[in-house]
PAZALUM-360991 format. One line per 8 residues: number of its first residue (from 0); their letters; for each residue x, y, z of N, C-alpha, C. Coordinates in steps of 0.2 Angstrom, whole numbers. Layout:
NUM) a) X Y Z X Y Z X Y Z  ...
//
This chain:
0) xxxxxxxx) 668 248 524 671 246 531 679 246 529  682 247 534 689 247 534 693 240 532  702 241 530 703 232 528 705 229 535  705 235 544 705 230 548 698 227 550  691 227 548 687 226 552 684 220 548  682 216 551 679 210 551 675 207 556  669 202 553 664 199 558 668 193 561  665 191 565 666 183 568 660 181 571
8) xxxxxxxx) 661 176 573 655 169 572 653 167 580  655 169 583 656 169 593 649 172 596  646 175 590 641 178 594 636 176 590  629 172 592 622 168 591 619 169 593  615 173 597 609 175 601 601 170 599  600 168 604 593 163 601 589 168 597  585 167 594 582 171 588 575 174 590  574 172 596 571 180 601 572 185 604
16) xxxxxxxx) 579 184 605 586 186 607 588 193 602  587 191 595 591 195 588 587 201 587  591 206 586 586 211 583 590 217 588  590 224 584 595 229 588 589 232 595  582 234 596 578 236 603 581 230 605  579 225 606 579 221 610 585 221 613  591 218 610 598 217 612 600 222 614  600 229 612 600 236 618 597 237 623
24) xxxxxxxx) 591 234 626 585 238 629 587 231 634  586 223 635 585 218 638 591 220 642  594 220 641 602 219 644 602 222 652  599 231 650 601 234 657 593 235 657  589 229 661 579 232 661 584 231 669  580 234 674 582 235 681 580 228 685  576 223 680 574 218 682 579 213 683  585 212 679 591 208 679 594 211 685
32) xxxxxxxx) 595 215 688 599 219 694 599 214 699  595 211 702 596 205 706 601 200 705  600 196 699 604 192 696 609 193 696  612 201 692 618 203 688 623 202 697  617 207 702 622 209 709 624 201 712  620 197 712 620 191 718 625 189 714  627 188 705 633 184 702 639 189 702  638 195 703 645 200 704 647 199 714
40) xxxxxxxx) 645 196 718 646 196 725 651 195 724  657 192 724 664 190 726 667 197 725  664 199 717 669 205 715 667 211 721  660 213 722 658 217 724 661 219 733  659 211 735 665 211 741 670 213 744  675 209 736 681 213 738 683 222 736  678 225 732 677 232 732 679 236 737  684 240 737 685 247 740 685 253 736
48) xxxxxxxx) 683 258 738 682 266 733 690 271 736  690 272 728 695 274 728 695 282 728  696 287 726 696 294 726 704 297 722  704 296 715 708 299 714 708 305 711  714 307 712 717 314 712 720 315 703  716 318 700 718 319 694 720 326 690  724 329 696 726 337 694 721 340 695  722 347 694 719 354 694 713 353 699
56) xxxxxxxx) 715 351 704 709 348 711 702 346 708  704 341 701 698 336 700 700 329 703  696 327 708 693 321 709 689 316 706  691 310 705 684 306 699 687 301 706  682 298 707 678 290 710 680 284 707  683 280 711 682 273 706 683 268 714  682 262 712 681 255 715 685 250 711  692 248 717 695 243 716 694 236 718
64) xxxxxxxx) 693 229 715 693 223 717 698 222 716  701 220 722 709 215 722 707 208 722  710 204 717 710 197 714 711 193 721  706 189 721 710 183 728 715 179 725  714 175 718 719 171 718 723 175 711  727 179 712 729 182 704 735 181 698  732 184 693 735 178 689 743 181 687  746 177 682 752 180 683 750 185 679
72) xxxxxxxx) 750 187 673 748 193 671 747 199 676  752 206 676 749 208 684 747 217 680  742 217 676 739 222 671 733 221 678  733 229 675 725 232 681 722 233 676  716 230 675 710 232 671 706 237 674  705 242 671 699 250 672 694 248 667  688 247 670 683 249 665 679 257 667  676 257 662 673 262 660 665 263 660
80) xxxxxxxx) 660 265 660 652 267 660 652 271 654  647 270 650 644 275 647 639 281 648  637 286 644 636 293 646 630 289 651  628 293 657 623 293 663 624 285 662  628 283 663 630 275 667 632 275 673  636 272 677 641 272 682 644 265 682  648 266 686 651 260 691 647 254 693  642 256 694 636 251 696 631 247 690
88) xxxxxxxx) 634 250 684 628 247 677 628 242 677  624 241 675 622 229 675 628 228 669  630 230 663 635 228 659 642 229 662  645 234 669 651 236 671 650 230 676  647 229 681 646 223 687 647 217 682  644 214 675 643 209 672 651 207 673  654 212 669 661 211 665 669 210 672  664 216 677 670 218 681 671 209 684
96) xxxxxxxx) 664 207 686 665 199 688 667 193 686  666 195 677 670 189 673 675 191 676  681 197 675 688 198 674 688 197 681  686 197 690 689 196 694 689 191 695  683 185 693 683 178 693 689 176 689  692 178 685 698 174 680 705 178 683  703 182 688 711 182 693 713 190 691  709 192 689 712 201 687 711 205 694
104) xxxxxxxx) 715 211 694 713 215 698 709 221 693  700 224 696 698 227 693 695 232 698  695 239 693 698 245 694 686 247 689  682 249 693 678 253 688 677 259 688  679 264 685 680 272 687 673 275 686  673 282 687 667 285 687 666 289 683  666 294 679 667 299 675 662 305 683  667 310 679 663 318 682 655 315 683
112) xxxxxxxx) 652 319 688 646 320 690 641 312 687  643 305 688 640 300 686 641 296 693  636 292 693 635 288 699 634 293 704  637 293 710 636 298 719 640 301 718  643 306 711 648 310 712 646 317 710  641 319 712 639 325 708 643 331 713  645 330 721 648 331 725 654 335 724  657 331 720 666 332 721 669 337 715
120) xxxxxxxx) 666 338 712 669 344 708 664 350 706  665 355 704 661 360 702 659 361 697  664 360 691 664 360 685 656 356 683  653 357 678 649 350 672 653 346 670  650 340 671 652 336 665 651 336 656  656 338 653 655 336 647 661 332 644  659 330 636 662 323 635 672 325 631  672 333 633 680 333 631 683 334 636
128) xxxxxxxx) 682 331 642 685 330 649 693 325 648  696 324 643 699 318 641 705 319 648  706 324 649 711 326 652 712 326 661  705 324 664 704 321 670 704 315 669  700 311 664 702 305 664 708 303 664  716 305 659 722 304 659 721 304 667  721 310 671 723 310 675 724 304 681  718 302 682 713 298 685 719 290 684
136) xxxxxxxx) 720 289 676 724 281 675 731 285 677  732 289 677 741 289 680 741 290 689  734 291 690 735 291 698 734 281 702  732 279 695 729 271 697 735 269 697  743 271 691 748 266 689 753 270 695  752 275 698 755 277 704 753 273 711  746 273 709 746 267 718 749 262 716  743 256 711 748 251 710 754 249 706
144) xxxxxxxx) 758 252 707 767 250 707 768 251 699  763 257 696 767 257 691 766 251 685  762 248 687 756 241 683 754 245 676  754 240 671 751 240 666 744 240 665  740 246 661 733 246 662 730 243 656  725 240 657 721 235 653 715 240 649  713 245 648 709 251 645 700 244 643  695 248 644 689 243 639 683 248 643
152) xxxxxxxx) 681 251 638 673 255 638 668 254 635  663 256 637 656 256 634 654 263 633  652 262 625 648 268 623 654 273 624  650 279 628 657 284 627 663 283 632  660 278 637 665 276 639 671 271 636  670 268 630 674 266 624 676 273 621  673 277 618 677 285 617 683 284 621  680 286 625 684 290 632 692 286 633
160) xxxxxxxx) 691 278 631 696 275 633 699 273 627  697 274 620 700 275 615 706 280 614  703 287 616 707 293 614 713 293 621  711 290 626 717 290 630 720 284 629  721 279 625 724 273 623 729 279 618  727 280 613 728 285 607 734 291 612  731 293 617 738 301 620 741 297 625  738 289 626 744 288 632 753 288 632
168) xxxxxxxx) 758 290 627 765 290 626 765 298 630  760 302 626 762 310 631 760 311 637  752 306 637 751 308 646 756 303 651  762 299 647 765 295 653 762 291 655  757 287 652 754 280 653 758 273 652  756 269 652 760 260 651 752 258 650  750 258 644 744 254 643 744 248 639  742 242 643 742 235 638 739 233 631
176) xxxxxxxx) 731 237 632 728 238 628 723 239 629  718 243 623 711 244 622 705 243 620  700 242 623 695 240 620 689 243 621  685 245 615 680 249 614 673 245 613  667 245 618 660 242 617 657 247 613  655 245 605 650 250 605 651 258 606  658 260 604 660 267 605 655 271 601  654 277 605 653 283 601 659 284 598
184) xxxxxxxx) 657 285 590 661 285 586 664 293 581  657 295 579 654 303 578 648 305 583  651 311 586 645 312 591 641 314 586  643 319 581 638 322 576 632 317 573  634 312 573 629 307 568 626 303 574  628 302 578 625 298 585 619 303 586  618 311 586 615 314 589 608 314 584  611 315 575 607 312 571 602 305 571
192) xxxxxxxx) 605 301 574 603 297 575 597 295 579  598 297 585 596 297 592 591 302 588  588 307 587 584 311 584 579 308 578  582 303 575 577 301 568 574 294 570  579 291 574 577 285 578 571 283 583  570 277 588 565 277 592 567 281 597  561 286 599 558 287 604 561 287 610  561 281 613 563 277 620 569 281 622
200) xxxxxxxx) 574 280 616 582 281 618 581 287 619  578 292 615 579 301 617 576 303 623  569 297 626 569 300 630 572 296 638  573 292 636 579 287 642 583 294 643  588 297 637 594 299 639 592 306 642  586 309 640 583 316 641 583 316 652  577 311 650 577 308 657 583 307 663  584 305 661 592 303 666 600 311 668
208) xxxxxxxx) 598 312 659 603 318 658 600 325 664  592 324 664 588 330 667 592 329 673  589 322 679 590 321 684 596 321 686  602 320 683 610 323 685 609 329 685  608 331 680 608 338 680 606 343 687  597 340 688 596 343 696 600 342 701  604 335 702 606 333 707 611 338 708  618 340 702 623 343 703 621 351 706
216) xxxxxxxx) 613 352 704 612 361 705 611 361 713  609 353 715 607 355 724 614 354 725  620 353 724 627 354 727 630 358 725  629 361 718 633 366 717 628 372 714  623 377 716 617 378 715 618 386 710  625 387 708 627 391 708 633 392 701  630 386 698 635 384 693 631 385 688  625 382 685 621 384 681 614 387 682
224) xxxxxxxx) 611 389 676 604 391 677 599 386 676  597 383 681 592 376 682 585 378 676  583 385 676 580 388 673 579 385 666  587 386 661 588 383 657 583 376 655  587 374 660 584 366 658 579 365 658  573 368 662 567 369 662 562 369 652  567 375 652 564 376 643 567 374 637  573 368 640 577 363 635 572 356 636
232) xxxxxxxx) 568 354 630 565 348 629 568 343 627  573 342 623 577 336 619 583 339 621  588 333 618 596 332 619 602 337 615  598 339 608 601 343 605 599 351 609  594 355 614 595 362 617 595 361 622  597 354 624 600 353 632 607 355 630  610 351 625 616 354 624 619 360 623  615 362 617 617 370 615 617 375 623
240) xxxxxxxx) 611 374 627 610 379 633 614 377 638  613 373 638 619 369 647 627 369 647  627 366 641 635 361 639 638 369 636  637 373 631 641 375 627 644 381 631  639 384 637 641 390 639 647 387 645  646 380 646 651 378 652 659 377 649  656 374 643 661 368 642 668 375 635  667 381 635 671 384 630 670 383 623
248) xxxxxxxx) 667 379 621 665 379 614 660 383 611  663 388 605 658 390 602 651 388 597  651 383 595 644 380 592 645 372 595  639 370 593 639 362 594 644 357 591  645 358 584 650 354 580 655 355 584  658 361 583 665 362 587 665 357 593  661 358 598 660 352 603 661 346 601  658 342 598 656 338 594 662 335 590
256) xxxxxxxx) 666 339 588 673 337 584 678 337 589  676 340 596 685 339 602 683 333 603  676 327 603 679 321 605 678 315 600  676 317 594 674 311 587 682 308 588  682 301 588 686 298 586 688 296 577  682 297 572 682 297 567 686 302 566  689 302 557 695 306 554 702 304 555  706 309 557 713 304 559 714 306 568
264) xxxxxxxx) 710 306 573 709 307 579 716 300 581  713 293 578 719 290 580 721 284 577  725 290 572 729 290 567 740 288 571  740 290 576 744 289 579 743 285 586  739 281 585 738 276 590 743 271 591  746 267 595 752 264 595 751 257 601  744 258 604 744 253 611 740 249 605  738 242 607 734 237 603 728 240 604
272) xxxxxxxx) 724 242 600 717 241 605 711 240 597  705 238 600 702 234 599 693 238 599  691 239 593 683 241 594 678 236 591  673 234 597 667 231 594 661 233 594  658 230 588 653 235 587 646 232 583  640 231 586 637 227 579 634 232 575  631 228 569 628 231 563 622 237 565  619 232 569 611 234 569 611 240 572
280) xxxxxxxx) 617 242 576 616 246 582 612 254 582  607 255 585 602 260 583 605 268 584  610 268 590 614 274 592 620 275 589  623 272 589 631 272 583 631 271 578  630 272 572 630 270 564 637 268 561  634 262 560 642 257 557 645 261 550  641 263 546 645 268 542 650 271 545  649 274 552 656 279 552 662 273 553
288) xxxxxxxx) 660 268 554 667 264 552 671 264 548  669 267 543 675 268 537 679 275 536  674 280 543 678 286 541 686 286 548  686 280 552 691 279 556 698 278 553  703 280 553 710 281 551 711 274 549  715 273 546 717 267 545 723 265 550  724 261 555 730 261 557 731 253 558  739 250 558 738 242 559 738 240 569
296) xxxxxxxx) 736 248 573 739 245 578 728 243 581  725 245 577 716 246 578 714 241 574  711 236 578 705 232 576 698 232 577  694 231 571 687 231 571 685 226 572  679 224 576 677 220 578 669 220 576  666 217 571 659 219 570 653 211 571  646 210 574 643 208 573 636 211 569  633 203 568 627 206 563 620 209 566
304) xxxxxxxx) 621 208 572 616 209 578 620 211 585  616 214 588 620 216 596 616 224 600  614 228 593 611 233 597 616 237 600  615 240 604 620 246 608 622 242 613  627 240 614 631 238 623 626 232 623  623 227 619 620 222 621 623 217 621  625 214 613 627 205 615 624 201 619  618 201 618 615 196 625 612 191 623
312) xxxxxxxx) 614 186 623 615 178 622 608 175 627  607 176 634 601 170 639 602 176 645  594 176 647 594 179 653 598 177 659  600 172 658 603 167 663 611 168 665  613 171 660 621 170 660 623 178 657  630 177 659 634 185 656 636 185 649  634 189 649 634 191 640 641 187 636  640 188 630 645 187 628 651 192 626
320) xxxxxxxx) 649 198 626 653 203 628 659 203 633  656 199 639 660 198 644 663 192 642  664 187 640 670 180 636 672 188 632  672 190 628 674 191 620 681 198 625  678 201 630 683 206 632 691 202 637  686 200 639 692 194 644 695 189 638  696 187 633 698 185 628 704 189 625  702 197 624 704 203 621 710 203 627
328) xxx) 708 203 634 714 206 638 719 200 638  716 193 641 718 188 639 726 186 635  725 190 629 729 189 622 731 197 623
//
């Protein structure tokens, strides 16, 4: 492990609680959805959808909540979803409602063809889009006045908001800081993983990644061969068939290395930012935490238990992920 990463003591999950399935899988069961929504009401209220204009006539989605009472701090926090998450996921609603409850204005974007947006562009989503994203946070610091952006993703949506913390000086950003849940870190080894691992997770993401998929051929019917997907069973020849002939890459790696944060990807990183991640986790492997650049402006943040985007502490209450991020912006 690198000499910036370190554990801390803030996260204790009752001892039923412990263990990386459980802390991955409990968090987002569709059964908390109730809960999570009736505790996000204030934020969810003041929600408006936003439609930003991110160049080259892409569009991405997002939902702004304006603080009722806001704090002096006048940073707009963006979060982020993970791969087939949205705006809507129980861990994006949890957090967006701490931060609006503590006076932030927050901002939850969409990525390409996730959540109700399969609509709005042609192109596939794949994960070296980095460059829509830019786009998307400089159309956010154009509405509001130019405000400093507070960056915090989960999963790839941690990627996603890493690598643009990392090129915000060239894309003419102002970012406060960032913060990664549980980042994909190597896609290569995630995919490894996801492959030698339980079951459940290959076929969650199989399942969901299918069902985008159809949704965007009924709107754009004419983009790919639905055919394909038919005869792609797993994640590793959905990608090879679907992704590689969209997205300009010659083999999977090549793809694979446009968006690994490992190596010296962000080796010139200069905003503060910040990755959490626990040991256990079944889809990220902590070992690639040593192959991250060494930089003093990146902090590691590791627990002994947490699973993938879990930290879940009582059915009853918001994770601790959600204190532990609002504490990051906070500071």
């Amino acid at each position: 492990m690198s000499d910036s990463a370190h554990n801390i003591d803030g996260f204790s999950p009752h001892p039923w609680l412990r263990g990386a399935h459980v802390q991955s899988v409990l968090p987002s069961l569709p059964l908390r959805r109730p809960f999570v929504e009736r505790r996000a009401r204030a934020m969810l209220a003041a929600s408006r959808e936003l439609l930003l204009d991110c160049g080259d006539d892409v569009r991405l989605q997002a939902f702004h909540s304006a603080a009722r009472q806001p704090r002096a701090s006048d940073d707009l926090v963006v979060l982020l979803h993970g791969w087939e998450g949205s705006a809507r996921s129980l861990y994006i609603l949890s957090l967006a409602q701490t931060l609006h409850a503590a006076g932030y204005d927050v901002v939850r974007l969409n990525l390409r063809d996730h959540g109700d947006t399969h609509h709005l562009n042609r192109g596939l989503f794949h994960s070296c889009r980095l460059p829509e994203v830019l786009g998307a946070l400089r159309d956010l610091q154009r509405r509001f006045s130019a405000r400093r952006l507070a960056l915090a993703g989960f999963s790839l949506g941690g990627n996603f908001m890493l690598r643009a913390a990392n090129d915000a000086p060239a894309a003419g950003l102002d970012i406060a800081c960032a913060i990664g849940v549980s980042p994909v870190l190597d896609p290569a080894t995630t995919l490894i993983a996801l492959e030698r691992g339980a079951a459940l997770y290959r076929k969650y993401f199989v399942r969901k990644w299918t069902r985008s998929l159809r949704r965007k051929h009924e709107f754009w019917p004419d983009e790919f061969d639905l055919a394909s997907l038919a005869e792609a069973r797993d994640l590793r020849s959905m990608t090879e068939r679907l992704l590689l002939s969209h997205a300009g890459f010659t083999d999977l790696w090549s793809y694979f290395r446009g968006y690994a944060i490992t190596g010296e990807r962000l080796a010139a990183l200069r905003v503060p930012a910040t990755i959490v991640t626990a040991l256990d986790d079944p889809i990220i492997p902590a070992d690639d935490l040593v192959r991250l650049a060494k930089n003093p402006a990146l902090r590691i943040v590791t627990t002994e238990t947490g699973g993938h985007c879990g930290f879940f502490e009582s059915p009853r209450r918001g994770g601790w992920i959600d204190r532990f991020v609002r504490a990051e912006i906070d500071a």
